[in-house]
C-alpha positions as CSV (number, residue, x, y, z in Angstrom):
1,X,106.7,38.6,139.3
2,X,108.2,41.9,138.2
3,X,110.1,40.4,135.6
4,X,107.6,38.4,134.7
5,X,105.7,41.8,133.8
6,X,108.6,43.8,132.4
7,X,109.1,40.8,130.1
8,X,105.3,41.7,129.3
9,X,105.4,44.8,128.4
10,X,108.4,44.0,126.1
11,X,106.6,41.9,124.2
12,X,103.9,44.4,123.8
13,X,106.4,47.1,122.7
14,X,107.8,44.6,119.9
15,X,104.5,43.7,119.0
16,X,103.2,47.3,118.9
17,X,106.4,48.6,117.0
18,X,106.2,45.9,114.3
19,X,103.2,47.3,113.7
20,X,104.3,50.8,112.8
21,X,104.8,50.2,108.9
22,X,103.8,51.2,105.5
23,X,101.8,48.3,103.3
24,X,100.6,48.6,100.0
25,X,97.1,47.9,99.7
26,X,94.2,47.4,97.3
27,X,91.9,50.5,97.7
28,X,89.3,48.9,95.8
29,X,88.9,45.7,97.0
30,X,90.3,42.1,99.1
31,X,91.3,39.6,97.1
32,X,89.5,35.8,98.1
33,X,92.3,34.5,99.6
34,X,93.4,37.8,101.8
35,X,89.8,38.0,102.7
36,X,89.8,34.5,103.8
37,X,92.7,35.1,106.5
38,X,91.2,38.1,107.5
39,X,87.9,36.2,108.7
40,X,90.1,33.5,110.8
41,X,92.1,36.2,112.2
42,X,88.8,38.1,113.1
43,X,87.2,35.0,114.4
44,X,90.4,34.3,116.8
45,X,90.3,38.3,117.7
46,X,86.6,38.1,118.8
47,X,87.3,35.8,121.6
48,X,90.3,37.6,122.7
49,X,88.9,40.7,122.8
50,X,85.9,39.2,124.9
51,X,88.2,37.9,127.1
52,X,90.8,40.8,127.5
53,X,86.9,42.6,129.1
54,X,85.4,39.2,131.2
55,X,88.5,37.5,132.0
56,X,88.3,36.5,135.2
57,X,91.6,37.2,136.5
58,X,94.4,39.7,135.4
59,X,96.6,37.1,133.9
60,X,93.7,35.5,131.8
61,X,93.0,39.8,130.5
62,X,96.5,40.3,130.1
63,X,97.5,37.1,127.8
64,X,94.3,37.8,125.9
65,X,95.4,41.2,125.4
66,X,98.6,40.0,124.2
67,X,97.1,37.6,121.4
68,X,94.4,40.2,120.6
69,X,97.7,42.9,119.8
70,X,99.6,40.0,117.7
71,X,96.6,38.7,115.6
72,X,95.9,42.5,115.0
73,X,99.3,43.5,113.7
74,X,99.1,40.6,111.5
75,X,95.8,41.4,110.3
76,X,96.0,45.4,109.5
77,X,99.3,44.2,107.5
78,X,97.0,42.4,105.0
79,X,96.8,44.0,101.9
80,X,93.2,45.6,101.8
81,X,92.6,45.3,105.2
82,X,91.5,48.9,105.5
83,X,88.0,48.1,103.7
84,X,87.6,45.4,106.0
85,X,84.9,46.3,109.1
86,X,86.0,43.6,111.7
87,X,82.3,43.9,112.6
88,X,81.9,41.1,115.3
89,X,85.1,42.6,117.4
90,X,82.4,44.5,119.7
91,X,85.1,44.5,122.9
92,X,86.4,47.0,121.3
93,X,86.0,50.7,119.6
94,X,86.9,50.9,115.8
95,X,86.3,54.5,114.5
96,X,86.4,55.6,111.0
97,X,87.1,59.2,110.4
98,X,84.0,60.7,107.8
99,X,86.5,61.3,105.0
100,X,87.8,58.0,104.9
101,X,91.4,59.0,105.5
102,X,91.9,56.3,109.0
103,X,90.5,54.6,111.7
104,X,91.7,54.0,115.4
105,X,91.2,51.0,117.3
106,X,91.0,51.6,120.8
107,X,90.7,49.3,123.9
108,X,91.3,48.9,127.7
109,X,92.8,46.2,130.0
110,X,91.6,46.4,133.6
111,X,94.6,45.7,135.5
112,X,94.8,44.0,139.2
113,X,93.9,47.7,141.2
114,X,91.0,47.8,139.2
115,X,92.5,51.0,137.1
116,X,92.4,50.3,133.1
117,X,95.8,50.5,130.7
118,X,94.2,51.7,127.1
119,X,95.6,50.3,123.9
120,X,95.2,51.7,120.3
121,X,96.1,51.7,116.6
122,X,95.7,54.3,113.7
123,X,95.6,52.9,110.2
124,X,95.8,55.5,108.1
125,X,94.5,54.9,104.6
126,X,96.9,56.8,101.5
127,X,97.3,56.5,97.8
128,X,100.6,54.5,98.1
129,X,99.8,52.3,101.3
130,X,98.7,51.7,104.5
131,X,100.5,53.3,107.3
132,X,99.6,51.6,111.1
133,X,101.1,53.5,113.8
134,X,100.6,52.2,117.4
135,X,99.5,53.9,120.4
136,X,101.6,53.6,123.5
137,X,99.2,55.2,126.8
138,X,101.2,58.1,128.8
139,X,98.0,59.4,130.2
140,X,99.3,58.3,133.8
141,X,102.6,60.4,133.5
142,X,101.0,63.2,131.9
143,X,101.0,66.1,134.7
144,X,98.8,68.4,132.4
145,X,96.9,66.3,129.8
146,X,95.6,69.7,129.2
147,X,98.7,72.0,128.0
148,X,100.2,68.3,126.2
149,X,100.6,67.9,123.0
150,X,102.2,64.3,121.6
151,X,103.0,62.0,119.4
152,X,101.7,57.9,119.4
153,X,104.5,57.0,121.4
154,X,103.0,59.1,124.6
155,X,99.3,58.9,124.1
156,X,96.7,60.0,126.3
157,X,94.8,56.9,126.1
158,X,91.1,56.7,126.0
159,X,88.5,54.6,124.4
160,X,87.1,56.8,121.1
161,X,83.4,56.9,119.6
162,X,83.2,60.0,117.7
163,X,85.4,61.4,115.0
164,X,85.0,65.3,114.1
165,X,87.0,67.2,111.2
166,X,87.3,70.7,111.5
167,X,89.2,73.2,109.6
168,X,92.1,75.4,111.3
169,X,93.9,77.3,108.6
170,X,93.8,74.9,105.4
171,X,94.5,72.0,107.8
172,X,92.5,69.0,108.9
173,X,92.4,68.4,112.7
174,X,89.9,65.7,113.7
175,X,88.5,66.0,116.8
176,X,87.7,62.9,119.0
177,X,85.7,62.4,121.9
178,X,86.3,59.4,124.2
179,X,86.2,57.4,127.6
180,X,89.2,57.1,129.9
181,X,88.1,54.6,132.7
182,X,90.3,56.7,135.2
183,X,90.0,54.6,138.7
184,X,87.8,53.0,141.5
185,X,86.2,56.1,142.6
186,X,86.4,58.4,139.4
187,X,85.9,58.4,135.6
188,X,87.2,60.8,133.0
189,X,86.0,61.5,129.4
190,X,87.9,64.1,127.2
191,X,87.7,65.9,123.7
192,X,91.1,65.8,122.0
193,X,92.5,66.6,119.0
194,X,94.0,64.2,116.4
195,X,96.0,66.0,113.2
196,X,99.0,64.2,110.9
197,X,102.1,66.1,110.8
198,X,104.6,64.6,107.8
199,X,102.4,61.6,107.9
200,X,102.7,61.2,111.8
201,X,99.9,61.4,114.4
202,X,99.7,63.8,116.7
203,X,97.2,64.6,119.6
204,X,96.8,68.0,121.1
205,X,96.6,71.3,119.7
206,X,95.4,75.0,121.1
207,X,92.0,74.8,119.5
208,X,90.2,75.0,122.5
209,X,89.1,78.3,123.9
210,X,87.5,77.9,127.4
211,X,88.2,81.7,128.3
212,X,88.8,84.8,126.8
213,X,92.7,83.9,127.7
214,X,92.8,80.4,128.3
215,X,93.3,78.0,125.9
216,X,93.9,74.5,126.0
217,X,95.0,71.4,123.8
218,X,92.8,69.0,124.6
219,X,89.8,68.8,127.6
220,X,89.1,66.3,130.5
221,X,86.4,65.9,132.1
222,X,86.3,63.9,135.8
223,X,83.5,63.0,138.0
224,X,82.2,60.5,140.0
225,X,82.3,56.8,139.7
226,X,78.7,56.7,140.6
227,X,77.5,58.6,137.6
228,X,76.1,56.2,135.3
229,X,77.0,57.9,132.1
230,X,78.0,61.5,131.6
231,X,76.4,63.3,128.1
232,X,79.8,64.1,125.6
233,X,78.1,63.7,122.5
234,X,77.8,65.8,119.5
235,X,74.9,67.4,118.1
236,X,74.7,67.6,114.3
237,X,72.2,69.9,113.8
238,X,73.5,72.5,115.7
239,X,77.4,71.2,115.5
240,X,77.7,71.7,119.2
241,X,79.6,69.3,121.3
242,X,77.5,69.0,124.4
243,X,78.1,67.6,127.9
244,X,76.9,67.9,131.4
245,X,78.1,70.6,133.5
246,X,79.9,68.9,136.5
247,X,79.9,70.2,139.9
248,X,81.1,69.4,143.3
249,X,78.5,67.9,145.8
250,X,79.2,70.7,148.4
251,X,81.5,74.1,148.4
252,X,83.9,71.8,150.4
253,X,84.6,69.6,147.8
254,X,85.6,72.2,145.1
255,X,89.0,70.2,143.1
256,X,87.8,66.3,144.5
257,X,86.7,65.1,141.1
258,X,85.3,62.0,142.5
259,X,83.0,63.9,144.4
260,X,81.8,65.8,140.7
261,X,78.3,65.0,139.6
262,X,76.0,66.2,136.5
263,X,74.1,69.1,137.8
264,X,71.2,68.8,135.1
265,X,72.5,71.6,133.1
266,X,74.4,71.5,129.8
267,X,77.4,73.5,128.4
268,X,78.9,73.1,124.9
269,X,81.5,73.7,122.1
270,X,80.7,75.2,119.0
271,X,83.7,75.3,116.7
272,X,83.8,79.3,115.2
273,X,87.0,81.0,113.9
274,X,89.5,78.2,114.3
275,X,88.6,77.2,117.7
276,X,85.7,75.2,119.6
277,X,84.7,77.6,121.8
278,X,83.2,77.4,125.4
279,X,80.0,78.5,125.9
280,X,76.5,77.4,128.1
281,X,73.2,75.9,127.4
282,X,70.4,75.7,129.6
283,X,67.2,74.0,128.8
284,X,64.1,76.0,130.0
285,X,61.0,74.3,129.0
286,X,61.9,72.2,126.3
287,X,64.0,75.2,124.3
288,X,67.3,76.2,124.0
289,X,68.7,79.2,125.7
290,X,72.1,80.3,125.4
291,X,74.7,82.4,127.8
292,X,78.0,83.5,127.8
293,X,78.0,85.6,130.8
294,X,79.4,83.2,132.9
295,X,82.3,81.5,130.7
296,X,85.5,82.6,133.0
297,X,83.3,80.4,135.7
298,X,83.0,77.1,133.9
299,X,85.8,76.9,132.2
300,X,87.3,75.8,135.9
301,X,85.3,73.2,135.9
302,X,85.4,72.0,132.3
303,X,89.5,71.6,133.2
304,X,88.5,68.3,134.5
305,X,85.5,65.2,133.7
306,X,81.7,55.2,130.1
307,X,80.5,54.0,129.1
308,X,80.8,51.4,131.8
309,X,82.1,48.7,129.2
310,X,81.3,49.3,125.9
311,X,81.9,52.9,124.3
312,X,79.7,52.1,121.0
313,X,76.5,52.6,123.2
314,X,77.2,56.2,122.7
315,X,76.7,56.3,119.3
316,X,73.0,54.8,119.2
317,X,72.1,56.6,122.9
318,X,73.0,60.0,122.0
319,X,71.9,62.6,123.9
């Protein structure tokens, strides 16, 4: 059985790695015949993806996940394949970043102890090609996701619906908010940070100011498995990032994340001098009052926090 899996994984790396390559591409358009091999490779991917989500046993998920990874490679290495939507895949995330510069593909396999393994891809749209880079998930050997900054190759996976740029000194960092699936008794959701260094991804970076001293390179949030959804969403008018406030059930279970639960207030980020910055919002009857009294408090808390299956619900239920 084990070598059955490390022969697995192997073939995932090989697939994933081939995928890490630079292909010219038509900006403007697909030609018929590309377009035509893009549909059958979508049409084969739809089912895989399904199944990689309903398969009823982990081997059935796990060899779906593998054909979903090969068709895929194959299919972002058309030329023109950027401008293609791969609407029907709806297993899966694919976010386009608002200035057209990439997307990321993002999934999940739900392995046999019922915690997930997430899988991704950034194709990154430039004048002379496409570049694909693959993802490979670290987030279970990160010690602190929160002081981490890394490259693809140690990812902190997650499932992403929203795509933010911001500005920090001349330089584009797009923020991402997303869904990590963390276990049987807890979920996590987190705001990281995507930017390109000499055309390579990298997550992480110190733009997130919790304290008046403490600043982190990306933010997790973990609570309760019982919590049907908890608010990370982003609210354009404003341009706050807003989310529940998590809190433990009783005094006693201060640090058991499993045991955190929405508390009916809301906290947010509002991105101001470089940095998305920490602050509160409470809701008294129906309008907005803010505080910043109490940040040094919350910022505790905000150091750690699905949709149950599908992660595009969050774009049409904002709230």
């Amino acid at each position: 059985m084990m070598k059955f899996k490390r022969f697995f994984w192997l073939l995932i790396l090989i697939l994933f790695c081939s995928a890490q390559s630079v292909v010219a591409q038509n900006g403007k358009g697909i030609t018929p015949e590309n377009l035509d091999s893009l549909k059958n490779l979508e049409i084969q991917m739809q089912g895989q993806s399904e199944e990689i989500i309903d398969g009823h046993d982990f081997t059935t998920r796990r060899t779906s996940c593998y054909n979903f990874i090969r068709h895929l490679v194959i299919a972002l290495n058309i030329p023109g394949s950027f401008n293609y939507p791969f609407d029907s895949l709806k297993a899966i995330s694919i976010v386009k970043s608002p200035d057209n510069k990439f997307r990321i593909f993002t999934w999940n396999l739900r392995n046999e102890r019922e915690s997930f393994r997430f899988y991704g891809v950034v194709q990154r749209n430039e004048p002379h090609g496409v570049n694909v880079f693959p993802l490979f998930d670290a987030g279970p050997l990160m010690k602190k996701p929160e002081d981490t900054i890394v490259d693809n190759n140690y990812w902190w996976g997650a499932l992403y619906y929203k795509i933010l740029p911001v500005k920090v000194k001349n330089e584009t960092y797009y923020t991402l908010l997303g869904w990590n699936g963390s276990n049987k008794k807890s979920n996590k959701k987190v705001i990281d940070v995507l930017r390109f260094q000499e055309g390579m991804p990298i997550f992480g970076a110190p733009i997130f100011k919790v304290g008046a001293n403490d600043i982190m390179d990306r933010v997790v949030f973990e609570y309760s498995n019982e919590v049907q959804n908890m608010v990370l969403t982003y609210e354009p008018e404003k341009k706050y990032i807003v989310f529940d406030h998590l809190a433990p059930l009783t005094s006693k279970a201060l640090g058991i994340y499993e045991l955190y639960f929405p508390d009916g207030s809301y906290d947010y980020f509002i991105f101001k001098d470089g940095y998305w910055t920490l602050s509160e919002k409470l809701f008294d009857n129906g309008t907005i009052k803010t505080k910043n009294d109490n940040i040094e408090q919350r910022s505790k808390n905000v150091k750690k926090a699905s949709p149950p299956r599908d992660v595009k619900e969050e774009k049409t239920t904002e709230h």
